[in-house]
C-alpha positions as CSV (number, residue, x, y, z in Angstrom):
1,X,-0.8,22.5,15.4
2,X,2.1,21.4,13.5
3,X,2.0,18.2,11.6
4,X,6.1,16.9,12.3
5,X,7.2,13.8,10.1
6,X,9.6,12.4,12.5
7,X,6.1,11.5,14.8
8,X,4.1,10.5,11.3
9,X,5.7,8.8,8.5
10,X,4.5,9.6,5.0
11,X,2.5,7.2,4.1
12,X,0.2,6.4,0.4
13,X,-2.5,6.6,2.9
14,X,-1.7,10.0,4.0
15,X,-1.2,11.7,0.3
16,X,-4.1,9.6,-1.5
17,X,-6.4,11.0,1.7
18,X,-4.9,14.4,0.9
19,X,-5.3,14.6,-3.0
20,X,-9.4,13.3,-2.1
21,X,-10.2,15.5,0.8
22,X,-7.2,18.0,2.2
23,X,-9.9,18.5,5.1
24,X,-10.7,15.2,6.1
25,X,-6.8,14.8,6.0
26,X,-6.3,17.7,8.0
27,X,-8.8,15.9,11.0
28,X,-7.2,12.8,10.0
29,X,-3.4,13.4,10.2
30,X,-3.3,16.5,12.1
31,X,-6.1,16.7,14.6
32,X,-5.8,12.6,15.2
33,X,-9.4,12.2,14.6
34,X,-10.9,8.9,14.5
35,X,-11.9,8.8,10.9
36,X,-15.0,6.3,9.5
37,X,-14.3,3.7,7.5
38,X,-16.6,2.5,4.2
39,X,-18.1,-0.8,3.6
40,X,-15.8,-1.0,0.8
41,X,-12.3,-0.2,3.2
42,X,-13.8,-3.3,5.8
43,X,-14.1,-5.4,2.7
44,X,-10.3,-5.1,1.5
45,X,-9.0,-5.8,5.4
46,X,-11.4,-8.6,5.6
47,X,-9.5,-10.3,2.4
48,X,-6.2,-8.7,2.8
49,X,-6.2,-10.4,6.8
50,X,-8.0,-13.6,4.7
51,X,-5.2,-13.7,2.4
52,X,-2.4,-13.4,4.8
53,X,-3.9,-16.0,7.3
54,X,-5.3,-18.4,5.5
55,X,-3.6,-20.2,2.1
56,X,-7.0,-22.0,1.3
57,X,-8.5,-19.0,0.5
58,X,-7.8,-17.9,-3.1
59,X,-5.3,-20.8,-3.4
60,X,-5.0,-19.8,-6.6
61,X,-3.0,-15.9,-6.6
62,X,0.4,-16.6,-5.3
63,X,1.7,-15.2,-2.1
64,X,4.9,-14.1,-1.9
65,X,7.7,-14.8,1.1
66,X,6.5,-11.8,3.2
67,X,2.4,-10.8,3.5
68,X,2.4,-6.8,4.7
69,X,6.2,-6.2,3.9
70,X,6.9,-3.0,5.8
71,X,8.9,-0.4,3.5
72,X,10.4,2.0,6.2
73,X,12.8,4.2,4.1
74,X,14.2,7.3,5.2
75,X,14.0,9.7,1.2
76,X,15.9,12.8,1.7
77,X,14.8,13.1,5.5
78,X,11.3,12.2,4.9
79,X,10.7,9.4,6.3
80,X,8.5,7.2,4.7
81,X,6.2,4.1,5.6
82,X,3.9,1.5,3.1
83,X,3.1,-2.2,3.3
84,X,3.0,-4.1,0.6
85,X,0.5,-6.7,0.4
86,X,2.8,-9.5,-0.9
87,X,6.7,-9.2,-1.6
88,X,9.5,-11.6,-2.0
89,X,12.2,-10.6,0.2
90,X,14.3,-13.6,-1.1
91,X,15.1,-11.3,-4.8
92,X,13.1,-8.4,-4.0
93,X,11.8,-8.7,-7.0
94,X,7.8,-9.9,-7.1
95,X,5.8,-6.9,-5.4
96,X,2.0,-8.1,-5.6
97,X,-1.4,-5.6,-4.2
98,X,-4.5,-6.3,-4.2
99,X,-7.2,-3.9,-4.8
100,X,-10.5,-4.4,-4.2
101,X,-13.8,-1.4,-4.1
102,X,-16.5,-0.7,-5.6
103,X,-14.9,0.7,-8.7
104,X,-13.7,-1.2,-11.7
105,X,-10.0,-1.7,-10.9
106,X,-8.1,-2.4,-14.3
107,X,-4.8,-2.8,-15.2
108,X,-4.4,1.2,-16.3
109,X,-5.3,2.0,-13.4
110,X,-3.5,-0.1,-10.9
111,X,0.0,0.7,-13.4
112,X,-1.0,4.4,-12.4
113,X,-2.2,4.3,-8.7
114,X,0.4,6.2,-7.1
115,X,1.0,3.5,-4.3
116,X,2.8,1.5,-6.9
117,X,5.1,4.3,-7.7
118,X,5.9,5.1,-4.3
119,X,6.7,1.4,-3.0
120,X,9.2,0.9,-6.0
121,X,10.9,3.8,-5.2
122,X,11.0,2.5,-1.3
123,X,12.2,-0.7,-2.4
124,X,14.8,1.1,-4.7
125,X,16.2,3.1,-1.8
126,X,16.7,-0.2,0.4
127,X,17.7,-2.7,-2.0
128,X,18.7,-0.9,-5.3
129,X,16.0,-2.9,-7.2
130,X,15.4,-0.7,-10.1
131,X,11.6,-0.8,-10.4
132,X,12.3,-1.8,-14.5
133,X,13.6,-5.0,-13.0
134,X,10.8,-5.3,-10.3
135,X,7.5,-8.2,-11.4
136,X,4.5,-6.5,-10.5
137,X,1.1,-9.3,-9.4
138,X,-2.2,-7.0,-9.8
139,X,-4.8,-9.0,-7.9
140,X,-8.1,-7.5,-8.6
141,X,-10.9,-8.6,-6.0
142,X,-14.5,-7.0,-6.8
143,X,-16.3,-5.7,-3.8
């Protein structure tokens, strides 16, 4: 079985499952098997849903214009796919995520989690925002 990109989009999803388990990836993203999810993954759709639908609930991080902006970006004929959890599509210039788990989330880590990384560069290629000019929220949410 051949995995083709023009069915799947690259996602952060996809490579971060890859770099953690290339076999649970290979079920996952090749096979389409239904993969379990961890009381930790329920937790961050149960705020990230919360955040998006409902403005009393942490009143106090600030949501940009556009809750799960779609990045759909074509790099080099990969095409690639991310939402990010809050952007402002007014300057496309505020890009805010919120991470949430069971372990400690600082600001090292969240400046080198690859899904930063890759949605700057998608936001690059479709509005020539260089990423140095990009404000970056880090909401941190403890499980």
């Amino acid at each position: 079985m051949k995995l083709d990109l023009n069915q799947r989009p690259l996602s952060w999803s996809s490579i971060s499952s890859f770099e953690y388990d290339p076999e649970s990836w290979y079920r996952k993203y090749v096979l389409n098997e239904k993969q379990e999810t961890s009381k930790e993954m329920e937790f961050g759709k149960v705020v990230g849903k919360k955040l998006e639908t409902d403005l009393t609930f942490l009143p106090q991080i600030e949501r940009h214009s556009k809750m799960e902006h779609p990045f759909n970006v074509n790099f080099n004929g990969i095409k690639l796919i991310g939402y990010a959890d809050s952007f402002c599509t007014i300057t496309n210039k505020k890009l805010s995520e919120f991470k949430t788990g069971k372990k400690a989330w600082d600001k090292k880590r969240v400046d080198e989690h690859g899904q930063i990384t890759m949605y700057c560069l998608m936001n690059y290629i479709t509005t020539k925002v260089k990423p140095e000019v990009l404000l970056f929220f880090r909401i941190i949410l403890r499980f």
